[in-house]
C-alpha positions as CSV (number, residue, x, y, z in Angstrom):
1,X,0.0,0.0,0.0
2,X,1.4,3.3,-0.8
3,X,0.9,5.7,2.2
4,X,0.3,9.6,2.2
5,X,1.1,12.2,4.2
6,X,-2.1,12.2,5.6
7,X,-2.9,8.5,6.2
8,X,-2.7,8.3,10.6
9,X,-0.4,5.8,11.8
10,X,-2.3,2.6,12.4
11,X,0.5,1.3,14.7
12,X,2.1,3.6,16.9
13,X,5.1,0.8,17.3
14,X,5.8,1.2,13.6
15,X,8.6,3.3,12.6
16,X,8.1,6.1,9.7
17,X,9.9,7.8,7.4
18,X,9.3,10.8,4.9
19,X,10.9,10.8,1.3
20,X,10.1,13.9,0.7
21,X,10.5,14.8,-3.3
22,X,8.4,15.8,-6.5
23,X,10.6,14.4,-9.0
24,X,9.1,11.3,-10.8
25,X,13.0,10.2,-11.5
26,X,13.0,9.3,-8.3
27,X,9.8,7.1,-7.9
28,X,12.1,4.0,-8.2
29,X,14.1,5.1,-5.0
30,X,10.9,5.3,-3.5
31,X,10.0,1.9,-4.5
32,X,13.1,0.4,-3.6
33,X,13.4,2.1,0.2
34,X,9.9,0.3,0.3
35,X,11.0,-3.0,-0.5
36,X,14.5,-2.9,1.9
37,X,12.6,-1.2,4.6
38,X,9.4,-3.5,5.1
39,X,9.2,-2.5,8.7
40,X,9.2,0.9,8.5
41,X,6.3,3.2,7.1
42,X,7.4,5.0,4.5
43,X,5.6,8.2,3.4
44,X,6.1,10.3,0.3
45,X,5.4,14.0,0.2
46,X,5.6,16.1,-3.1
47,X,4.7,19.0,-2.7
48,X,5.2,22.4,0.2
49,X,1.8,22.3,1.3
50,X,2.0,18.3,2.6
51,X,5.5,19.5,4.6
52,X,4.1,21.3,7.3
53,X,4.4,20.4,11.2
54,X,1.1,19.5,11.6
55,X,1.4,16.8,8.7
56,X,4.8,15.3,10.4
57,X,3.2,15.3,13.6
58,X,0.2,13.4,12.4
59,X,3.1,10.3,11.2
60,X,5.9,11.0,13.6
61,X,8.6,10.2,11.5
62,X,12.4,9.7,12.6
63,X,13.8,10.4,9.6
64,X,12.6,12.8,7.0
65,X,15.1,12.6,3.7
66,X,15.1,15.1,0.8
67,X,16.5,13.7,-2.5
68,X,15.5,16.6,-4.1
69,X,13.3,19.9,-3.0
70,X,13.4,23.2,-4.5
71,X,12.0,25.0,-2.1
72,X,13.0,26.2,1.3
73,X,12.5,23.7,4.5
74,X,10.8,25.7,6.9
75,X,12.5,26.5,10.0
76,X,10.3,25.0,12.2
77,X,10.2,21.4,10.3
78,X,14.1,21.3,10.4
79,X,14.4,22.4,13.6
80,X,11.9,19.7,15.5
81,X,12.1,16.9,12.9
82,X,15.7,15.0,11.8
83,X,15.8,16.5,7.9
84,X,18.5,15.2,5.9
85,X,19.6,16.8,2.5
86,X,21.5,15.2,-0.1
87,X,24.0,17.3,-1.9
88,X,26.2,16.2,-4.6
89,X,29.6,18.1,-3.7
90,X,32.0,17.0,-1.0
91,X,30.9,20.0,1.0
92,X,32.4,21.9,2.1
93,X,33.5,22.7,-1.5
94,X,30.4,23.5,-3.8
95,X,27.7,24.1,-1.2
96,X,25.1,26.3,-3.4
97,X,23.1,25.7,-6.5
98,X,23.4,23.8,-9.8
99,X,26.1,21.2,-8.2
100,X,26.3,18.7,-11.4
101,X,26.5,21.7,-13.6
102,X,28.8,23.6,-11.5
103,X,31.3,20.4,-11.3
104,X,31.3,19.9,-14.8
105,X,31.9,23.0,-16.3
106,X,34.7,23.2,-13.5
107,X,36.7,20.3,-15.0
108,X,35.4,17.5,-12.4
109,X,35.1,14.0,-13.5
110,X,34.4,12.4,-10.1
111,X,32.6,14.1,-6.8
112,X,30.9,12.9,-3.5
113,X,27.4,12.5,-2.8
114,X,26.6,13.5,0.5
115,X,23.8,13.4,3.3
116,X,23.9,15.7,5.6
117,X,21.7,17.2,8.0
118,X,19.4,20.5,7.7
119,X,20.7,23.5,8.9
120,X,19.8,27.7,8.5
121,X,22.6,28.2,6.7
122,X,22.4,26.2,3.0
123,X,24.6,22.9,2.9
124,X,26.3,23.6,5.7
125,X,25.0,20.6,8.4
126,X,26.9,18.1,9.9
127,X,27.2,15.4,7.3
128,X,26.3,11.4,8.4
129,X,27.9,10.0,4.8
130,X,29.6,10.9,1.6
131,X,30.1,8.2,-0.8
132,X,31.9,8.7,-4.3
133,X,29.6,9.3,-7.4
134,X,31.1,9.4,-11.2
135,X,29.9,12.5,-13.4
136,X,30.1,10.5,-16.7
137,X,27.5,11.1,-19.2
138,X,24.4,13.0,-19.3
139,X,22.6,14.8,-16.2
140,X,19.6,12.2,-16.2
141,X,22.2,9.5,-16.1
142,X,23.9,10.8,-13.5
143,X,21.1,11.7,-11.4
144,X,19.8,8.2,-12.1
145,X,23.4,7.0,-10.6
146,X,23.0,9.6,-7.7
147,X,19.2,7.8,-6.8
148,X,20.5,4.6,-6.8
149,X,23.4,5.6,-4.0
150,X,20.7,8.1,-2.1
151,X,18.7,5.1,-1.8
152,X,21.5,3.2,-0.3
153,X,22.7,5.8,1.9
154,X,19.2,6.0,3.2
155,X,19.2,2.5,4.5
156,X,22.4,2.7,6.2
157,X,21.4,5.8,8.1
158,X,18.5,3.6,9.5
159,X,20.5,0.8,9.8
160,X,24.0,2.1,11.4
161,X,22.3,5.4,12.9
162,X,25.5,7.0,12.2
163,X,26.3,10.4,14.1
164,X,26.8,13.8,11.5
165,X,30.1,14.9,12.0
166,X,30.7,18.5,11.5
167,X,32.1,20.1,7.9
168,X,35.6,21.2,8.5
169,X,38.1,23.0,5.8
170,X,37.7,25.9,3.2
171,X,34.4,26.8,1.9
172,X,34.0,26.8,-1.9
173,X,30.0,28.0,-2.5
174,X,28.9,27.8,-6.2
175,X,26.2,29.6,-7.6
176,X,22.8,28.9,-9.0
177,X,23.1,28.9,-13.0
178,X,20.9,30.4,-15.2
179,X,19.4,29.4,-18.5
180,X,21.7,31.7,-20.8
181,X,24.7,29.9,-19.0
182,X,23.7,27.1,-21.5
183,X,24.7,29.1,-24.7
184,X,27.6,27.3,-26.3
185,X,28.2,30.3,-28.7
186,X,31.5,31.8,-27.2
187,X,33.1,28.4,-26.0
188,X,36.5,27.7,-27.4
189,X,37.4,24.0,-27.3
190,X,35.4,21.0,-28.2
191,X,35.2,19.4,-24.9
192,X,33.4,22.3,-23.2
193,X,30.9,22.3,-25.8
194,X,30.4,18.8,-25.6
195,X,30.3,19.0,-21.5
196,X,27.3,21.8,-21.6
197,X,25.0,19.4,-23.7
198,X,25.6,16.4,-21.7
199,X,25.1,18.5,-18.5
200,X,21.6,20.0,-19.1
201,X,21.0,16.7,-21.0
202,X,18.3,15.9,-18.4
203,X,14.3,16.8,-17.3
204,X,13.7,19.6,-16.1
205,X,17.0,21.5,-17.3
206,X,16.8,23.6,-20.2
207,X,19.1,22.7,-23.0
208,X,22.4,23.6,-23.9
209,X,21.7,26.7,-27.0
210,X,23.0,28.5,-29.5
211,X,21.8,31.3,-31.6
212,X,21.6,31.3,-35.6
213,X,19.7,35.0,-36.3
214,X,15.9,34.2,-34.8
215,X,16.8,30.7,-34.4
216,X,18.0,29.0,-31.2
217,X,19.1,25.7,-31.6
218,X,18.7,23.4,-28.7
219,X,21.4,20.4,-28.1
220,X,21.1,17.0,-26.6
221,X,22.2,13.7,-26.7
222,X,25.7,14.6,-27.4
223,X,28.8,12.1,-28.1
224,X,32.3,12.9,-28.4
225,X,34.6,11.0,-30.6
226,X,38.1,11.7,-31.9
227,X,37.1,14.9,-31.1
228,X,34.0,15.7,-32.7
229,X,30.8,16.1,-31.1
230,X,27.7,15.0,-32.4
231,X,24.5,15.7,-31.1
232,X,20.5,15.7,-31.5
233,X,18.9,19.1,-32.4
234,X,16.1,21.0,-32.0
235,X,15.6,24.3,-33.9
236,X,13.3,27.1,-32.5
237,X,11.8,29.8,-34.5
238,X,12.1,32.5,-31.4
239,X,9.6,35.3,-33.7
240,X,6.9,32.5,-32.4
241,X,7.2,32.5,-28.8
């Protein structure tokens, strides 16, 4: 049975736990956390208006993860409820916005995923785990990597209850990107052009661009080889939008 935020505990002796997250991408983690964690509740919210205190209270959970939320955690969930964030830096280098995109264009091949707990301050808790994550190919393949590892990461925290150790060394904060940063116009070397695709190659992101006259042509599904890069496009008359 697949529980909502609003269904009341029917055992108060049964644990809970909130994925909370809108993305479809990650209804499989969702499915798996179900199957490894058959004695725990597990409860999915979606949206801001299900995260409120009076909807935690009503399932008491221990443990209420965020694989992905766009909007702010309110102070007073983080603060009476154990949040945990996953951010795909090893903080604290690259706490901030647009991590994948932000690694990539920064030369990175390899990062950490980690879990860490909600703070005031953005992606700046004590962190419970950090595991290693490869930034080969295209955003929705690395996300789909990064669920895989969240959902992992989620079980041990149940499982080994470890403690969050606070960040320590030089803070490196990246910021959010913006859809223009995906114009491939004034790159100079193949591989850069080829990262940008393969970086906003992903739902939800808005496509790596360029500009012919009124035209914007939109990239994806790039490949790089001997280098050349080819790639799918899609070309937008912008005198109709």
């Amino acid at each position: 049975m697949v529980c909502s935020s609003i269904d009341a505990p029917s055992d108060s002796s049964v644990r809970a736990l909130v994925l909370a997250t809108p993305d479809a991408r990650h209804d499989p983690l969702e499915s798996a956390i179900r199957t490894r964690l058959t004695n725990w509740r597990v409860i999915r919210m979606r949206n801001p208006s299900e995260l409120t205190v009076d909807g935690l209270e009503r399932v008491r959970p221990e443990f209420v993860f965020f694989p992905h939320w766009s909007w702010r955690i309110p102070d007073q969930v983080w603060t009476r409820f154990e949040c945990v964030i996953f951010h795909m830096t090893d903080v604290p280098y690259g706490r901030g916005g647009s991590p994948l995109q932000n690694l990539v264009v920064r030369g990175h091949a390899q990062t950490r995923l980690t879990a860490l707990r909600c703070v005031a301050e953005l992606d700046a808790g004590p962190v419970y785990l950090k595991v290693p994550l490869t930034l080969e190919g295209t955003a929705e393949q690395i996300w789909s990597r990064a669920s895989v590892l969240i959902g992992e990461m989620i079980v041990r925290i149940i499982s080994e209850r470890p403690v969050p150790i606070e960040q320590s060394g030089p803070v490196v904060r990246f910021d959010r990107r913006r859809p223009e940063d995906g114009d491939i116009s004034a790159l100079s070397h193949v591989n850069d052009v080829y990262n940008h695709i393969r970086m906003l190659d992903g739902e939800g992101y808005p496509r790596a661009f360029a500009r012919v006259g009124r035209f914007r042509l939109e990239f994806d599904r790039a490949a790089l080889e001997d280098g050349v890069v080819e790639a799918r496009v899609k070309i937008v008359d912008t005198a109709n939008e």
